[in-house]
Rosetta silent file (secondary structure, phi, psi, omega in degrees, C-alpha in Angstrom):
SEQUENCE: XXXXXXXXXXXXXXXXXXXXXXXXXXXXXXXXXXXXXXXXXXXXXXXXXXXXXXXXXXXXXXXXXXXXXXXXXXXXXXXXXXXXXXXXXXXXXXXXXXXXXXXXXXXXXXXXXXXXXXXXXXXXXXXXXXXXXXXXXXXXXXXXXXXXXXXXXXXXXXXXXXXXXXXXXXXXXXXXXXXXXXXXXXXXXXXXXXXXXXXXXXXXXXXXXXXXXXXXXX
SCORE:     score description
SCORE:     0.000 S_00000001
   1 L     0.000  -28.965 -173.028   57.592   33.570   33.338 S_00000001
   2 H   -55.579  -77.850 -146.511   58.332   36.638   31.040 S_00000001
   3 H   -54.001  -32.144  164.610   61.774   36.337   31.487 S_00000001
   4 H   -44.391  -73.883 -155.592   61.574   32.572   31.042 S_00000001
   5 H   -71.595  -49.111  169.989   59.737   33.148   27.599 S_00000001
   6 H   -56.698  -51.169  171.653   62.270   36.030   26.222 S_00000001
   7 H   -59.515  -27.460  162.607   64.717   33.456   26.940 S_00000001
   8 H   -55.109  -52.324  156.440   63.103   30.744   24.650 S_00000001
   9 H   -57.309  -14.240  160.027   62.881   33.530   22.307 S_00000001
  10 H   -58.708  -72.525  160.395   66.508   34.326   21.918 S_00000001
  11 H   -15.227  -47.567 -175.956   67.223   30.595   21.631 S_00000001
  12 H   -62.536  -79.917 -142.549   64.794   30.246   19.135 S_00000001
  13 H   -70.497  -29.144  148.600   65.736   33.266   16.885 S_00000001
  14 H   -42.472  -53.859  142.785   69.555   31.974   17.505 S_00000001
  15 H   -44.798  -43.920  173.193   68.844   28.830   15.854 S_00000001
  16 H   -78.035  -48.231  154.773   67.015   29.813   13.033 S_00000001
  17 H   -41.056  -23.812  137.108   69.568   32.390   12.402 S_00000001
  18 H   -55.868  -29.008 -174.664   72.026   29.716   12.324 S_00000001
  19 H   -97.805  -39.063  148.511   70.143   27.341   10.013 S_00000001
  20 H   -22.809  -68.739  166.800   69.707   30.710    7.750 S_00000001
  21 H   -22.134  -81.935 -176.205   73.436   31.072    7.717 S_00000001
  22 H   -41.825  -30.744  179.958   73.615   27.539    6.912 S_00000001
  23 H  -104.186  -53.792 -173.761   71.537   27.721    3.932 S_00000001
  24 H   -62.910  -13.086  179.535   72.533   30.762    2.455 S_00000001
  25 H   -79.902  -37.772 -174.471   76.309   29.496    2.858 S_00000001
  26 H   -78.828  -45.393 -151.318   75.417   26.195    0.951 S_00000001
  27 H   -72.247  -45.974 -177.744   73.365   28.056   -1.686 S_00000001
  28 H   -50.583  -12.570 -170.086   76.488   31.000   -2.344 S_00000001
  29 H   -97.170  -22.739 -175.565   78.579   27.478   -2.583 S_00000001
  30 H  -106.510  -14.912  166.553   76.665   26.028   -5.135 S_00000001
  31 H   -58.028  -46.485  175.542   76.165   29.407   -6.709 S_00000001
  32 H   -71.588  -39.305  177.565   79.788   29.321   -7.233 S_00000001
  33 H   -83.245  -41.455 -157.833   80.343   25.871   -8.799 S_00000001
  34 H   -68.706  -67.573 -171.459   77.336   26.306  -10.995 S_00000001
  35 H   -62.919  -20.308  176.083   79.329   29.648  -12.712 S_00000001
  36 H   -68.354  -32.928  171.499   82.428   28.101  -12.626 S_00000001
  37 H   -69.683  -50.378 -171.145   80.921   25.240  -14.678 S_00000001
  38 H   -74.204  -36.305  168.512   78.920   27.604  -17.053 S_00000001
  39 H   -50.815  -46.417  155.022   82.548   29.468  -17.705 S_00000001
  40 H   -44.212  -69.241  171.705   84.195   26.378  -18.370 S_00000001
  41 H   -15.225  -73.525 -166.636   81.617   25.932  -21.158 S_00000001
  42 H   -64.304  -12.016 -171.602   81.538   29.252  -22.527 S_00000001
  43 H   -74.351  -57.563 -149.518   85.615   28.996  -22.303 S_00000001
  44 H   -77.156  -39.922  166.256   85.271   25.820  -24.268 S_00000001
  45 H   -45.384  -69.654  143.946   82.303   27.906  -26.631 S_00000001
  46 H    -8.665  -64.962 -158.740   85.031   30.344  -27.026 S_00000001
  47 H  -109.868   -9.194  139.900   87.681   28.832  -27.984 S_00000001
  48 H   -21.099  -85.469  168.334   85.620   27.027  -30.391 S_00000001
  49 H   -90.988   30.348  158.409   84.920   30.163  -32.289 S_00000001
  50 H   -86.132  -57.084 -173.366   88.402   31.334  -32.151 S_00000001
  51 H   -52.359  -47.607 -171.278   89.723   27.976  -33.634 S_00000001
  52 H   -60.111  -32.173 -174.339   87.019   29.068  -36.753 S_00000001
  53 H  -106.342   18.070  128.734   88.253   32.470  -37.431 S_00000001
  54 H   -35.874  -81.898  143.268   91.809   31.261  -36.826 S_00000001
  55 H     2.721  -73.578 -158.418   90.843   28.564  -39.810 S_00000001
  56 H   -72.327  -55.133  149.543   89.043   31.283  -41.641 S_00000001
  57 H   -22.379  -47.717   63.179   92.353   33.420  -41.591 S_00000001
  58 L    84.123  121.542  164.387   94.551   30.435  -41.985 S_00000001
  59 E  -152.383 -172.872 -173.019   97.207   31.046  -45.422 S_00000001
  60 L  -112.661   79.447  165.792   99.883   29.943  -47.424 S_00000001
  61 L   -65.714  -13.746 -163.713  102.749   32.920  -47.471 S_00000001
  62 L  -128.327   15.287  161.965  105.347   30.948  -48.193 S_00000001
  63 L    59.023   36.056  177.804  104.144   28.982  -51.307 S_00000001
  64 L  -116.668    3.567 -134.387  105.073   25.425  -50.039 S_00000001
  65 L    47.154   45.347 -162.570  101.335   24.021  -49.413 S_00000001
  66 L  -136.338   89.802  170.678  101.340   24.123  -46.085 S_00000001
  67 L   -61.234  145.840  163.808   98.512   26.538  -45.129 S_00000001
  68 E  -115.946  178.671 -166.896   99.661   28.257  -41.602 S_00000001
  69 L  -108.283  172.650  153.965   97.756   29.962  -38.887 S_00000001
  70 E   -38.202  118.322  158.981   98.506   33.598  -37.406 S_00000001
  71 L  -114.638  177.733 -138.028  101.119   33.913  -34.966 S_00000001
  72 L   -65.523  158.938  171.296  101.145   34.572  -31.714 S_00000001
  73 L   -76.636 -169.994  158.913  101.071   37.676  -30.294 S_00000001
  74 H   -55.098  136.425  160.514  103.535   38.826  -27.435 S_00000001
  75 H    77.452   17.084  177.896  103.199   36.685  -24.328 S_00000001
  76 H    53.669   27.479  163.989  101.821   33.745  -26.547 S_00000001
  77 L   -70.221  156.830  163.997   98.665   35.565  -26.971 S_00000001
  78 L   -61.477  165.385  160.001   95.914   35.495  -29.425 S_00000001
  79 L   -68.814  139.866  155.784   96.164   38.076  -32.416 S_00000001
  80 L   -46.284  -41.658  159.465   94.468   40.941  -32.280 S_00000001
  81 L   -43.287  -56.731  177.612   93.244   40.851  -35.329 S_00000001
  82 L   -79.773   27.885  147.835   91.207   37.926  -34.848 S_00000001
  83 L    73.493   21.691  176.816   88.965   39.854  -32.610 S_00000001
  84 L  -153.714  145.247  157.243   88.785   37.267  -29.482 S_00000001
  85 L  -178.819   44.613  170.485   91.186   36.035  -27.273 S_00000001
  86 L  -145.528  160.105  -98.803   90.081   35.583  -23.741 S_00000001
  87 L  -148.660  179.512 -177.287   88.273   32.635  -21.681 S_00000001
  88 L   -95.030   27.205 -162.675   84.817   33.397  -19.763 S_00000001
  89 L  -112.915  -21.064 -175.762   87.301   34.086  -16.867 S_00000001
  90 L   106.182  -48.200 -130.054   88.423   37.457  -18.400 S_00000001
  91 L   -90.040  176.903  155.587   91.758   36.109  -18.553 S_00000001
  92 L   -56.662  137.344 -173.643   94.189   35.773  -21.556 S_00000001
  93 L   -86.387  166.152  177.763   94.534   32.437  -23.758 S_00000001
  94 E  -104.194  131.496  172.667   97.618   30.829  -23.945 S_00000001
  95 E  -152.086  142.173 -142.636   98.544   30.253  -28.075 S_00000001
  96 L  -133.622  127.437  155.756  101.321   28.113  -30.153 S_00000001
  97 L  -133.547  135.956  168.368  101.767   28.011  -33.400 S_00000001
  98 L  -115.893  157.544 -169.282  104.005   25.466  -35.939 S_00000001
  99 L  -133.583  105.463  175.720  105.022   26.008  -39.195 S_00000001
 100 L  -107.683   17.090  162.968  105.513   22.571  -41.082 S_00000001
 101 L  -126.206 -154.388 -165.333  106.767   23.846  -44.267 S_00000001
 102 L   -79.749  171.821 -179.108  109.765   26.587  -44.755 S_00000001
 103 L   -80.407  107.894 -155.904  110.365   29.308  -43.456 S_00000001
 104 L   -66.951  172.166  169.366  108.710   32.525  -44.224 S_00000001
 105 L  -109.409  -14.490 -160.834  109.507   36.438  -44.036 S_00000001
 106 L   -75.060   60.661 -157.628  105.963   36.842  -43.519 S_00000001
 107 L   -57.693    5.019  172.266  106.030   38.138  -39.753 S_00000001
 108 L   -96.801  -12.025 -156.729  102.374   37.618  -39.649 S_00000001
 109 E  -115.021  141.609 -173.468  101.953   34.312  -40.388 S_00000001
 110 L   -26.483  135.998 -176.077  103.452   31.273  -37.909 S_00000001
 111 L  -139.796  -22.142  165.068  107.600   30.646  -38.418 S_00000001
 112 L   -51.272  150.597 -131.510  107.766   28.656  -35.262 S_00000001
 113 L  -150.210  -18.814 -178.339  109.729   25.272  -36.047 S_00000001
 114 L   -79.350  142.101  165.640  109.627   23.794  -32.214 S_00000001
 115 L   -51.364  135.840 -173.390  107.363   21.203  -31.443 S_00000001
 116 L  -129.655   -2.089  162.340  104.038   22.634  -29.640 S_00000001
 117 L  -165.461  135.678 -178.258  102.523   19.095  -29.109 S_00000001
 118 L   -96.030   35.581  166.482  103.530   15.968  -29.068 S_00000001
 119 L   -90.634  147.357 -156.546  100.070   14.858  -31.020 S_00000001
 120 L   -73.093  170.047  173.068  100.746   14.622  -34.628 S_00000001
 121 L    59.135   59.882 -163.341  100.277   17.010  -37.562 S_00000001
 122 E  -130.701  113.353  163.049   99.158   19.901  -34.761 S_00000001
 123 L   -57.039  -49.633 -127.909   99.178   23.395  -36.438 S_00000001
 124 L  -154.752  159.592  164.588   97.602   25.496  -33.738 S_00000001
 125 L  -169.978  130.904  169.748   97.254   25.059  -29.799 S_00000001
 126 E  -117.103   82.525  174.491   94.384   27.165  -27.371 S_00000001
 127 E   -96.598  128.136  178.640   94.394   27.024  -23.816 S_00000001
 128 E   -99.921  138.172 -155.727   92.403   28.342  -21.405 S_00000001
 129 L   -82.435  -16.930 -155.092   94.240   28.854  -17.732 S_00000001
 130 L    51.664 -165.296 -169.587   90.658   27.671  -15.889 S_00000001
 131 L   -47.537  -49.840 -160.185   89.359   28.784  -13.001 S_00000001
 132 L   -76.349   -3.183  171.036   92.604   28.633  -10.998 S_00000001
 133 L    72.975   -8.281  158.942   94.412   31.220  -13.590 S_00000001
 134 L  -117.454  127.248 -178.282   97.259   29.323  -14.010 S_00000001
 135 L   -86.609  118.837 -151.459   98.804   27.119  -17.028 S_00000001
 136 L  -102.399  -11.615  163.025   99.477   23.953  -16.189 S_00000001
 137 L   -96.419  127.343 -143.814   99.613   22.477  -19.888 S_00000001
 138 L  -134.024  160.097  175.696  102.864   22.592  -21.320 S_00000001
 139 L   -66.820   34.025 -146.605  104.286   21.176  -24.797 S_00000001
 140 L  -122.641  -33.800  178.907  104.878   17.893  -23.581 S_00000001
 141 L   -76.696  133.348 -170.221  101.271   17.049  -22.885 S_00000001
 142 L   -74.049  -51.714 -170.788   98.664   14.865  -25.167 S_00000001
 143 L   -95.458  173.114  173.337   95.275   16.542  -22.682 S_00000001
 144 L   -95.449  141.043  175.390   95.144   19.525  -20.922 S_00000001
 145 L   -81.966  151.813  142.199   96.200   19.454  -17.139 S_00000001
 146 L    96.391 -111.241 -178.194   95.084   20.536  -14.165 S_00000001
 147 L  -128.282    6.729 -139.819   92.223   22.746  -14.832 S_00000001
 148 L   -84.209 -177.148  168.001   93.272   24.066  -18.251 S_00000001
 149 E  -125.893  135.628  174.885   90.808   23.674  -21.193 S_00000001
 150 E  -145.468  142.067  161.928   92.570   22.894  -24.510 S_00000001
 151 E  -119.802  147.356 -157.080   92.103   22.926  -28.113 S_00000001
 152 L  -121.887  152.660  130.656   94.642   21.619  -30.935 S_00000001
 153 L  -133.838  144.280 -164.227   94.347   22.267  -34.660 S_00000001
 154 E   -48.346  127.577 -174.829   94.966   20.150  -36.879 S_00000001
 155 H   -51.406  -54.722 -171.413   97.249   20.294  -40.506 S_00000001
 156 H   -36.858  -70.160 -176.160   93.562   18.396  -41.997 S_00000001
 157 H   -30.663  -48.079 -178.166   91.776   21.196  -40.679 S_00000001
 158 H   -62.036  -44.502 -161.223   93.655   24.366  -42.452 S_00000001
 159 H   -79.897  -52.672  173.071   93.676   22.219  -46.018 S_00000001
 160 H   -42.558  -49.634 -173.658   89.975   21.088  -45.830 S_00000001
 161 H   -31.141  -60.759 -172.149   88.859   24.507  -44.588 S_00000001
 162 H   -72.486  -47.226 -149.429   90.487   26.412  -47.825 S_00000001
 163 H   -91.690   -9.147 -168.542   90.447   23.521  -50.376 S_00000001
 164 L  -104.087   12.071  178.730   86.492   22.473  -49.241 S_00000001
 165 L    75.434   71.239 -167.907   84.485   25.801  -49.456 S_00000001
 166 L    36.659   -9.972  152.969   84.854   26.256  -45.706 S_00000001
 167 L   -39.330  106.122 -169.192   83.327   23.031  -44.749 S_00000001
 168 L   -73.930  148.519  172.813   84.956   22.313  -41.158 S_00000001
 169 L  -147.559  146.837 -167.145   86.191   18.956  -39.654 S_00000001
 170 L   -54.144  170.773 -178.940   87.036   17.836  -36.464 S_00000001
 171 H   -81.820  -18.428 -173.839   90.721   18.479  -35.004 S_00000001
 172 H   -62.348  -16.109 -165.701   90.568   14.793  -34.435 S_00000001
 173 H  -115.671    4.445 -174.026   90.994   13.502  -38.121 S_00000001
 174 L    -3.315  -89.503  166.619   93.796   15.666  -38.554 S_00000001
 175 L   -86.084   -0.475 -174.219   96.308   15.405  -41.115 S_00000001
 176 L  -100.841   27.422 -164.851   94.359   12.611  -42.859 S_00000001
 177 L  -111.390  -10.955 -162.167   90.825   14.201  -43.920 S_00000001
 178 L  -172.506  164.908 -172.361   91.926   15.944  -47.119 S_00000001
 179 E   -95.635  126.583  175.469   94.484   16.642  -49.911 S_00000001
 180 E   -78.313  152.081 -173.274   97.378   19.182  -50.403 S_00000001
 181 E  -141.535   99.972 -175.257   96.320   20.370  -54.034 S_00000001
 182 E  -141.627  174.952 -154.194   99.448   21.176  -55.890 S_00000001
 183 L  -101.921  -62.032 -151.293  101.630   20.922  -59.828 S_00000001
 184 L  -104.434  160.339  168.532  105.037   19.963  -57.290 S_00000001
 185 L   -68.626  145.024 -166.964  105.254   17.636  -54.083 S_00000001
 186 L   -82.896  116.884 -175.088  104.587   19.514  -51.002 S_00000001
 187 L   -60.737  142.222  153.841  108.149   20.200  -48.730 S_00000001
 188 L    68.095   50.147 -174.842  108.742   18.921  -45.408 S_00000001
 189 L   -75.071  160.493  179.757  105.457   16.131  -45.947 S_00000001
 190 L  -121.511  167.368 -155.618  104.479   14.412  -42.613 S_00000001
 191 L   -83.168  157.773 -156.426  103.650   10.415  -42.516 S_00000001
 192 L    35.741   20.987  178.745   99.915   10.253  -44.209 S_00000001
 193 L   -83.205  105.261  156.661  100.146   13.921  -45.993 S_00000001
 194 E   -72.841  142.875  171.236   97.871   13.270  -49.368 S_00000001
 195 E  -143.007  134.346  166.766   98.700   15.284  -52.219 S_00000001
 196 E  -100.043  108.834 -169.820   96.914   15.704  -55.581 S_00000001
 197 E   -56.450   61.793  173.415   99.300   16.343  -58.453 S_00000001
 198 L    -0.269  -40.275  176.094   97.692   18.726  -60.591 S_00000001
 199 L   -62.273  -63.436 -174.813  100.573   18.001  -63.467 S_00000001
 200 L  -140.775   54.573  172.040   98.717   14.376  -63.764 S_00000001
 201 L    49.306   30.612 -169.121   95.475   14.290  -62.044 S_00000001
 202 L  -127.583  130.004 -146.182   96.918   11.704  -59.638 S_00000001
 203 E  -100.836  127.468  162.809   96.247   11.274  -55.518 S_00000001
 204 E  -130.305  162.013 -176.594   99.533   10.031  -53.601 S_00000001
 205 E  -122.712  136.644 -168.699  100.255    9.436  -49.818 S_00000001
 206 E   -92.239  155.060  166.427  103.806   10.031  -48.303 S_00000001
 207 E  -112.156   73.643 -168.038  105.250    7.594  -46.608 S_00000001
 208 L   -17.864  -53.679  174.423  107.987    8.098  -44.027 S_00000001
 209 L   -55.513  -32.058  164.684  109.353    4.839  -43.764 S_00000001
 210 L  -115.856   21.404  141.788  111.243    5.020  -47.556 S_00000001
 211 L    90.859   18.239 -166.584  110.790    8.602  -47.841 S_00000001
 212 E  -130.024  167.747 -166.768  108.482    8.191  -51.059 S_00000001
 213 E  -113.008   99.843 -177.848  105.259    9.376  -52.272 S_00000001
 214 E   -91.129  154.640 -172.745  102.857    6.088  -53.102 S_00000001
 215 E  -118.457  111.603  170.168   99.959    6.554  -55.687 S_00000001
 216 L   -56.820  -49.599  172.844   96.910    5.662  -54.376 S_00000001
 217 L   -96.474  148.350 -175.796   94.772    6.230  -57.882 S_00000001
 218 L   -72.990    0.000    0.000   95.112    4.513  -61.086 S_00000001
């Protein structure tokens, strides 16, 4: 009967160690997608307040009305300068910058001339690699792929920022939220780029198709 009994007791303690197993293996599994989920967040939190002190940084060196952003470091990094530039992963961001008026001397400020998306008016581009550490969004794509997290900003964005007292606007409203504020027409204009003449208080919107600047205000 002892022996009988110890054997029940193995059996036993053999099961429950299995069903232990079994739970702590489920909980470490959901332990994992729960941080992977709060990193995506803080990645997206991140890159958030990167896009602002990009923005906040954000100038005109080359005198055309075209505020630009910082460009990239080596390896299509953030700048140093703006004092962030990595996901809640640790890892590096991936960052693009265009320059839609001429071309500068100004080695701090964006001179790229290549397309970096093809959604319009797009200044700026922020990508986070995701969990998997690799970038899978490339300049061809409207979304981010894969796993990546992405943020675009916008031509609107740069002019409101500066010309509005810092008052912010989504990347979504892009080049159409606000007014280049200048004496001469603005170089290199993109289809819906407002400009306010300064010479005679008057708002006009370029137009692509004839290549002309229509006046919008009496």
């Amino acid at each position: 009967m002892k022996k009988g009994f110890m054997l029940v007791e193995v059996m036993v303690a053999i099961i429950m160690a299995g069903i232990l197993a079994a739970v702590l293996a489920t909980m470490g599994y959901y332990t994992l997608i729960q941080g992977n989920t709060l990193k995506q967040q803080n990645s997206k939190t991140m890159l958030e307040v990167i896009r602002s002190r990009l923005l906040e940084l954000a100038a005109d060196p080359d005198s055309d009305s075209y505020f630009e952003l910082l460009k990239e470091d080596t390896n299509s990094t953030v700048p140093v300068v703006v004092g962030l530039g990595k996901d809640a992963w640790g890892r590096n961001l991936f960052y693009a910058t265009y320059d839609f008026g001429d071309a500068n001397g100004n080695a701090t400020y964006a001179q790229n001339t290549t397309s970096i998306s093809p959604n319009n008016n797009i200044l700026g581009r922020l990508v986070s690699l995701g969990e998997d550490g690799v970038l899978q969004t490339d300049a061809t794509h409207t979304i981010a792929q894969g796993d990546d997290i992405m943020l675009e900003i916008g031509v609107g964005e740069t002019n409101h920022l500066k010309l509005y007292n810092g008052s912010e606007v989504t990347t979504q409203t892009r080049g159409y939220n606000s007014a280049i504020v200048s004496a001469t027409e603005p170089a290199s204009p993109i289809h819906g780029t407002l400009w306010y003449s300064e010479s005679n208080s008057t708002l006009y919107m370029y137009n692509t198709t004839d290549g002309n600047w229509t006046q919008i205000t009496p």
